[in-house]
Structure formats: C-alpha cells, structure tokens
C-alpha positions as CSV (number, residue, x, y, z in Angstrom):
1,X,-25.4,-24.9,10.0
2,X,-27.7,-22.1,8.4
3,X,-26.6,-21.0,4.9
4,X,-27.5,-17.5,3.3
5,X,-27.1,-16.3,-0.3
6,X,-24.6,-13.4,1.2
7,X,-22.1,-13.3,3.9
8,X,-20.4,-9.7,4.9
9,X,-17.1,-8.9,6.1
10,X,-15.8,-5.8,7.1
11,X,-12.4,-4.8,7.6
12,X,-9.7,-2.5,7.3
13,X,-7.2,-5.3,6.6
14,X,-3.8,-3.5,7.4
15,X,-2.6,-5.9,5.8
16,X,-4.6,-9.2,5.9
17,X,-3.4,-11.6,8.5
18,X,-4.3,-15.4,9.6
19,X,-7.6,-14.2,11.7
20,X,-8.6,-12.1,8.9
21,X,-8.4,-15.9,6.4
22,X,-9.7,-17.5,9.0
23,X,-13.2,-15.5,9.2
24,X,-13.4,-15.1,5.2
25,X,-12.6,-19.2,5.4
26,X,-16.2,-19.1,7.9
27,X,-18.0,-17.0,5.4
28,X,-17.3,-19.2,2.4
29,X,-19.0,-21.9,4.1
30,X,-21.6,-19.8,5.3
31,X,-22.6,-17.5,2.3
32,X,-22.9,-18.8,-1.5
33,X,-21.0,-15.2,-2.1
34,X,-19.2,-13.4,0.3
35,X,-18.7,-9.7,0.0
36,X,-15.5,-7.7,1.8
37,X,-15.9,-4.3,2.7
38,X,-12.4,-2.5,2.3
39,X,-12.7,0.6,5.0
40,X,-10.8,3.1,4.8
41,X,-11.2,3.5,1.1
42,X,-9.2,6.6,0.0
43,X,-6.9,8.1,3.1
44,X,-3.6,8.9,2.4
45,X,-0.9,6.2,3.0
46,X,0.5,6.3,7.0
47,X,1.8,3.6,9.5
48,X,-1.7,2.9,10.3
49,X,-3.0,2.7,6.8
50,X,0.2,1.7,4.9
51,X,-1.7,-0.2,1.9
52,X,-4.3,0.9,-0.5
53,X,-7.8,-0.6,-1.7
54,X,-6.3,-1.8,-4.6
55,X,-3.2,-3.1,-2.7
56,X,-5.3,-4.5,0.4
57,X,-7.7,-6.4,-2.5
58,X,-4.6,-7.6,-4.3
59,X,-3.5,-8.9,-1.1
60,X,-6.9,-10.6,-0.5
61,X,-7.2,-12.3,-3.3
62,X,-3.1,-13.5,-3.8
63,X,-4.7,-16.5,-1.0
64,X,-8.2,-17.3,-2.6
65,X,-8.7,-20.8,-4.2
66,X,-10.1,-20.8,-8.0
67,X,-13.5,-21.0,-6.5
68,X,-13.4,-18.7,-4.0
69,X,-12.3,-15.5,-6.7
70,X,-15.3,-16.5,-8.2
71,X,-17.4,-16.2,-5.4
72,X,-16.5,-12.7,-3.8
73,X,-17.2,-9.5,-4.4
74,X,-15.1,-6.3,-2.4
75,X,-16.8,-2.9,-1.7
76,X,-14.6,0.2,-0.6
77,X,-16.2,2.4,1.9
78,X,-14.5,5.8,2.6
79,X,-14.1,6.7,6.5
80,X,-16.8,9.2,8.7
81,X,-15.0,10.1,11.2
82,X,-17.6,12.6,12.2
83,X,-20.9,11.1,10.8
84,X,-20.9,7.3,12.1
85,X,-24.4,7.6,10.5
86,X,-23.4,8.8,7.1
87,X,-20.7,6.0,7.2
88,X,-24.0,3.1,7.9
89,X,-25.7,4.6,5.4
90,X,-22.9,4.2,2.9
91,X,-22.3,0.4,4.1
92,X,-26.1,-0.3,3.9
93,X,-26.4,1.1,0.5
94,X,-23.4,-0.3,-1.0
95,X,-23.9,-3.6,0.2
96,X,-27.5,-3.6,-0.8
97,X,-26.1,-3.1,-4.1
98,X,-23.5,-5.8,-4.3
99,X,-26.2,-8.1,-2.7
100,X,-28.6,-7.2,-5.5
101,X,-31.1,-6.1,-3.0
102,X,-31.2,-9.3,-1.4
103,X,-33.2,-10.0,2.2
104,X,-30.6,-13.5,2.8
105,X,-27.6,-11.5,4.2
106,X,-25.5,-11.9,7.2
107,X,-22.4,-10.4,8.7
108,X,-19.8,-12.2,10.1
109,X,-16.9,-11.1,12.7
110,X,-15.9,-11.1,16.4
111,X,-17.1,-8.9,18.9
112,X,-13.8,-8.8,20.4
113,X,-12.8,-4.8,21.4
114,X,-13.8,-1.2,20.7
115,X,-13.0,-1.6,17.2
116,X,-15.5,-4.2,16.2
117,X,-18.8,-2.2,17.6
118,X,-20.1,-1.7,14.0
119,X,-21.4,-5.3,14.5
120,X,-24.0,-3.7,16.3
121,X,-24.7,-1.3,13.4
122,X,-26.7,-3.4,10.9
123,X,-29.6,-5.1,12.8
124,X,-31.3,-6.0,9.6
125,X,-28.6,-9.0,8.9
126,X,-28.2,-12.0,10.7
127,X,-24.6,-11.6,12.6
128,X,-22.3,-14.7,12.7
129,X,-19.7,-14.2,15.9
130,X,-17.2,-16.2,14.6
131,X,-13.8,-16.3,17.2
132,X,-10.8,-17.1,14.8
133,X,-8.3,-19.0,17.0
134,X,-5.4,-16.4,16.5
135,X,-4.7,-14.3,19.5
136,X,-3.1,-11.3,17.4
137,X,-4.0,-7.7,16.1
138,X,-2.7,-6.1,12.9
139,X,-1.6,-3.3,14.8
140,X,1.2,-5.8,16.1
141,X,2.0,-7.0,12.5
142,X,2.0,-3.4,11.2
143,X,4.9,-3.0,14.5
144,X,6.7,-5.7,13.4
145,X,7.0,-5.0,9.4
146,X,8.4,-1.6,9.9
147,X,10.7,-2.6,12.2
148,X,12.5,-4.8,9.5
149,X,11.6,-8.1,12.1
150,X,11.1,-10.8,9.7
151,X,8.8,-12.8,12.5
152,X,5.7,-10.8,10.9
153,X,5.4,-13.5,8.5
154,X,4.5,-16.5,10.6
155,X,0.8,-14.2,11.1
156,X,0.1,-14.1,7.6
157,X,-0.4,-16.1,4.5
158,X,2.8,-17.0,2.4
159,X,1.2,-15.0,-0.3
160,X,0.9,-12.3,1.7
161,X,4.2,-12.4,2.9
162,X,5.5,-12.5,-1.0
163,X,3.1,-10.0,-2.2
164,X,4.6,-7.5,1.1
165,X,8.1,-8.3,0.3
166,X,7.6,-7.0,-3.3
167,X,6.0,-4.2,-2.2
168,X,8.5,-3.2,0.0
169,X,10.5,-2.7,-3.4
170,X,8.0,-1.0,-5.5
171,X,6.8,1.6,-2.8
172,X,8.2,4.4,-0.9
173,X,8.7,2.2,2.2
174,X,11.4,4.2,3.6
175,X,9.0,6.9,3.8
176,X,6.6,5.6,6.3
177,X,10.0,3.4,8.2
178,X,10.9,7.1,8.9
179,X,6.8,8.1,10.0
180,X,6.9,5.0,12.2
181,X,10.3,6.1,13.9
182,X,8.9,9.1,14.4
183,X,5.8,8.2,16.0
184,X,7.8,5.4,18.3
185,X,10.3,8.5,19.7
186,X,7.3,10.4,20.1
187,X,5.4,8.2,22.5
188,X,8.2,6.8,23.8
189,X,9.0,10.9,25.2
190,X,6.1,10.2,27.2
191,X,6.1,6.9,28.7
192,X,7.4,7.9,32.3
193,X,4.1,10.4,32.2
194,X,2.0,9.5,35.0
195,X,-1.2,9.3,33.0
196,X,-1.6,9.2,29.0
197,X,-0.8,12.7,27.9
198,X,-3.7,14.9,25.8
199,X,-2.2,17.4,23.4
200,X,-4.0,20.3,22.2
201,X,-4.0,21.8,18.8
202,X,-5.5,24.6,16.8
203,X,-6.3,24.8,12.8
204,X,-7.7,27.7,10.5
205,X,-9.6,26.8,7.5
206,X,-9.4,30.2,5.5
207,X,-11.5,30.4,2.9
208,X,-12.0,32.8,0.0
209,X,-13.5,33.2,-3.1
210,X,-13.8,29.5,-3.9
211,X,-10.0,28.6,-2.5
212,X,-9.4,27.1,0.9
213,X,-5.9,27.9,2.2
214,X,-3.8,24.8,2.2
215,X,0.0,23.8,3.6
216,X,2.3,21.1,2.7
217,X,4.1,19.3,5.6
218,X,7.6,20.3,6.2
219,X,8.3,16.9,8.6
220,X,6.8,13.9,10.1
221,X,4.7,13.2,11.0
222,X,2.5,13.3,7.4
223,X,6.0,14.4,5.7
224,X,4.7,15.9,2.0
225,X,0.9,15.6,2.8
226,X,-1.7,18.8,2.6
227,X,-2.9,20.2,5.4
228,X,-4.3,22.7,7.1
229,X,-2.3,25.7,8.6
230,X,-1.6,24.9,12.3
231,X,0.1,23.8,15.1
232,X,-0.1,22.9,18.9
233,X,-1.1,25.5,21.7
234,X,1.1,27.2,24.2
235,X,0.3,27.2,27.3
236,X,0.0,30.9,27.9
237,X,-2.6,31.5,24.8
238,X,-5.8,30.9,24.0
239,X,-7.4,29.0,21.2
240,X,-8.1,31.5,18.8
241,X,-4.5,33.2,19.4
242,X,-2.7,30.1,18.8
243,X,-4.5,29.6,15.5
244,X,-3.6,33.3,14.4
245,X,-0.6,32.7,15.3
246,X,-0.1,29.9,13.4
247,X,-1.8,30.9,10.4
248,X,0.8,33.5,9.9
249,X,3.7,31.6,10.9
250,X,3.1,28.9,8.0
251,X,1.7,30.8,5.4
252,X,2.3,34.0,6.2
253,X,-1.0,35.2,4.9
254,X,-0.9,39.2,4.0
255,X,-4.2,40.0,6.3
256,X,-4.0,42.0,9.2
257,X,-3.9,39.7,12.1
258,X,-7.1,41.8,13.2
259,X,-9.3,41.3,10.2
260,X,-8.5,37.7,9.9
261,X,-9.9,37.7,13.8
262,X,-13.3,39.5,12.7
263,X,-13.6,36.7,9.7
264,X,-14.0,33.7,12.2
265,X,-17.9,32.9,11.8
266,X,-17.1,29.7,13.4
267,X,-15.3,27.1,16.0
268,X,-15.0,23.8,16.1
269,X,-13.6,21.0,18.3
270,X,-12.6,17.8,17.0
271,X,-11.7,15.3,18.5
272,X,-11.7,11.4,17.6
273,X,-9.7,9.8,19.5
274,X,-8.1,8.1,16.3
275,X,-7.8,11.2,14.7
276,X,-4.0,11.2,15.0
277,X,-0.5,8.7,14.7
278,X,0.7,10.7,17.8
279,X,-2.1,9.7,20.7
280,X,-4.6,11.7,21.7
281,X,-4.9,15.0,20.1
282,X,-7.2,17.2,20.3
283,X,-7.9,20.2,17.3
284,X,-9.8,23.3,18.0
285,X,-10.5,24.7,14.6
286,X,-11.4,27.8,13.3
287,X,-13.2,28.7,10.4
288,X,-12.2,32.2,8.7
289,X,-14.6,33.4,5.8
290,X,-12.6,36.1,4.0
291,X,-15.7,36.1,1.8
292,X,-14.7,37.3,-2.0
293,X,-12.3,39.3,-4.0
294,X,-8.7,39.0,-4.6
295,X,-7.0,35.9,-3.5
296,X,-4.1,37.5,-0.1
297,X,-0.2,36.3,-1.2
298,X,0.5,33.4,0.7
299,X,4.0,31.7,1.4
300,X,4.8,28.3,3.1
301,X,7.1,28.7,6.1
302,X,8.0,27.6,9.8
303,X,6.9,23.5,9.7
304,X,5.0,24.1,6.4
305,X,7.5,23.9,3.0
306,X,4.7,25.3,0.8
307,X,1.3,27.2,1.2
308,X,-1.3,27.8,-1.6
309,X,-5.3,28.5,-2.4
310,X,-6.6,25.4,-2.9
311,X,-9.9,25.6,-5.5
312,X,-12.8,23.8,-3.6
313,X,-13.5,22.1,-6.8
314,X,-9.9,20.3,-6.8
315,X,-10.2,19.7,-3.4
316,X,-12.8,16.6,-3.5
317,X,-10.3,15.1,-5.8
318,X,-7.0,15.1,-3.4
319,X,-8.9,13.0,-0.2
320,X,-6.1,10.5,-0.1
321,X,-3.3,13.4,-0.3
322,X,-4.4,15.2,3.0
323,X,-3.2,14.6,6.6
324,X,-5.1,12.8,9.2
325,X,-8.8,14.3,9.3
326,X,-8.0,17.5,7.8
327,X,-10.1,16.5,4.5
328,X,-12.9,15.9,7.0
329,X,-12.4,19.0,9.0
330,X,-12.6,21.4,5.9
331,X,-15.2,19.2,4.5
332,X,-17.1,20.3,7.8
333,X,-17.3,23.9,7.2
334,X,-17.8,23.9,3.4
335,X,-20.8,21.9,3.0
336,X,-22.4,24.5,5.6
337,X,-21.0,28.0,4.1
C-alpha cells in the first residue's frame, strides 16, 4: 500500500454520513495528514446546504479518534458556479498551502456520478478511487431529516446523530422544514409532466452610484434572504419585458419604465443546472447602469417585503445572506463595469 505525506478529501458533507467516515477512515491510512476541503464555504443556509463550515467541521471532528484530530487539517473553499477554473485555482492554492508546498499529495474519493468529476481536476496528485461499501447519497439523508423520520440515523455516526439532534434545538429548523415542504409540493405539481419541466426566469441588477438594488424574500422558497428583483416569465412577454416588469412590481423603482430600458448595457443567461431548490431554472438577467447621481426611491412589494440600495462595498460581506446564485450573478456584472 503506497503512503504519501498528504491525503485530500473533498466534500460538501451535507451532513457527514457513513461513506463520508469510511473514505476519511482510507485516507488516514493512506496520508500521515489528511486535509478536508469543506465546499461550499459561505452560501446561505437551504435544504441543500442546511449546515455551515463551522457546523459541517464540528460535525467532522465529533467522530475522530485523539489521533486522528491531531492529524487533519480542513480548508473551506467558496463555490464558482460560473468559473469552474477560478474554483481549481482556489483548491490548488489552498491546498498547496495546507500541504506546505508539498510534491507527496494524493486525493482520495469515488468516481461514482456527475458530482464527483472534480476527481479529474487536479492531475498533479496521485488519485486513490476508494469505493466505500455504503450504497447511499446525502441528498437521501438530507430527505429523511426534514421529514422528522428518525431512520436518518442508522447512515451516520452516533456523534453525528447527537450533534444533529442538538442542532435541531439551537437552529431555526423550522425554517428550512417549511423550505423543504415547499420544494416537495413544488415538484410534486409536476410529476404527471411528461418530461422534466424547464422554468424560465428574468432578474435586473440595477446599479447606481455605488449601490446595487436589492429585495428581501417575501416567501419560500429563500423566505428572508436578499435577492435580486425578479420573477418568472409569462408566456406572452419577452425577456426584457418580464424583467421591467418585475423590477417595478417589487421595488417599485421611481424610473420611467423607458429610461430604465435605455440603461440595459448588458444580458445574461444563467443557467447551472444546480442553480436552484426548485429544478431546472433558467435566469435571463439584465444588467441596468443608471450610472451616477441621486439614489431613485425604492419600496419592496408584490413577493418582495423590503427593497433597498445595497453599497457595493457591503455587499462582499453578506455572500451567505443572498439567494441561490444571485451573489454570483451581481458579482458578474460588477467586476466588469
């Protein structure tokens, strides 16, 4: 069995499960250190992502021996979801770091669906496939926890399960229950469609004078998060309609309709196929340069309870308060203009 100084192991751990010990069991025999990559460093707290870094590393190391604490080392990475290649780099760097620069690294996981390509990312370590005899996903865990069905626990540590049941108390658990209701009835709506529906939406990023125009989320899904003012498109309009349209009807911007048309300098379409709770959604986006000078009177309405200008300098600090890939969407358009 070949030993290396380092042995890598990325995951999302949502939350850690029995596969998830089993492969960090592998690379403690294989690596004198092993380092964890927590991804999804930062987003705001949904059914998918219910548990923090600190929470998810908590959670981690609640099942490590004396020995193995000592001998492990976790990295959170933020998500790309629009520069896989910025995403690398941040891996690659991050892990040169915790690795002191060293050349004895591997990686270990399974190759196992869609969401375990990034194997195939880092050429430059040795990979160890390692196939963890647990035939589960943490999607299903996830399913079962929020439906209240005790059976979660037989896939997890009894740490785990502790650490979970305690959480349940000190968190706003209710909360996401409700999200994950929500998103259920939602796709259950749908089942009897003959293929997978695709559902199109339309957002404006307004910008002025330093501000970006901002909602606050009237109802689930996202209930309380910031976003950005939008909606999904009738069938009789067109894309940039639909996003005037709802521009007004949640913030009820005072711009004539006509000038905020003559500000869009750009369009966007986005469209990762994670990019939302609620299937495959689609966002054409819009980007409206109002350019400088006094900041229009705004007013949340319709599915938005609140609307404000947001300063661009406060809005790198609120990354985990936005819904789904809005952060990444305005971050889009600001670092170019």
């Amino acid at each position: 069995m070949e030993k290396f100084q380092y042995c890598v192991f990325i995951g999302r751990f949502q939350p850690f499960h029995s596969a998830h010990r089993a492969i960090l069991t592998e690379a403690f025999r294989r690596g004198e250190k092993v380092v964890v990559v927590l991804g999804s460093h930062n987003k705001a707290s949904n059914v998918k992502n219910p548990w923090t870094t600190d929470e998810r590393e908590a959670m981690i190391r609640a099942t490590l021996t004396e020995e193995e604490s000592k001998s492990i080392v976790f990295v959170p990475v933020r998500d790309y979801l629009y520069n896989e290649v910025q995403w690398t780099v941040e891996i690659q760097q991050k892990i040169k770091e915790a690795t002191r620069y060293s050349n004895d690294v591997a990686i270990i996981g399974h190759d196992s669906d869609r969401t375990s390509y990034y194997l195939k990312l880092f050429p430059q370590w040795e990979l160890i496939d390692f196939v963890p005899d647990f035939k589960f996903h943490a999607t299903e865990i996830r399913d079962l926890f929020f439906r209240q069905d005790e059976s979660y626990k037989k896939h997890i540590d009894p740490k785990t399960a502790e650490y979970l049941d305690q959480w349940k108390k000190d968190n706003d658990f209710d909360r996401l229950k409700g999200e994950f209701e929500y998103v259920v009835d939602y796709k259950e709506k749908w089942r009897g469609a003959p293929f997978p529906p695709t559902f199109n939406t339309v957002d404006s990023i307004v910008v002025k004078s330093g501000h970006v125009l901002v909602v606050r989320r009237k109802g689930n899904p996202g209930r309380g998060l910031i976003a950005l003012p939008g909606g999904f498109l009738n069938q009789d309009e067109r894309g940039k309609d639909g996003a005037l349209r709802e521009l007004k009807e949640e913030t009820g911007i005072k711009v004539n309709i006509g000038d905020l048309r003559d500000a869009i300098s750009e369009e966007k379409v986005f469209d990762h196929p994670d990019r939302s709770l609620r299937g495959r959604t689609i966002s054409y986006a819009f980007f409206i340069n109002l350019k400088s000078g006094e900041l229009p009177s705004v007013k949340g309405s319709d599915d938005a309870d609140k609307a404000w200008w947001m300063p661009l300098s406060e809005f790198y600090t609120r990354e985990k308060d936005f819904f789904e890939d809005h952060f990444h969407i305005i971050n889009y358009f600001i670092r170019k203009y």
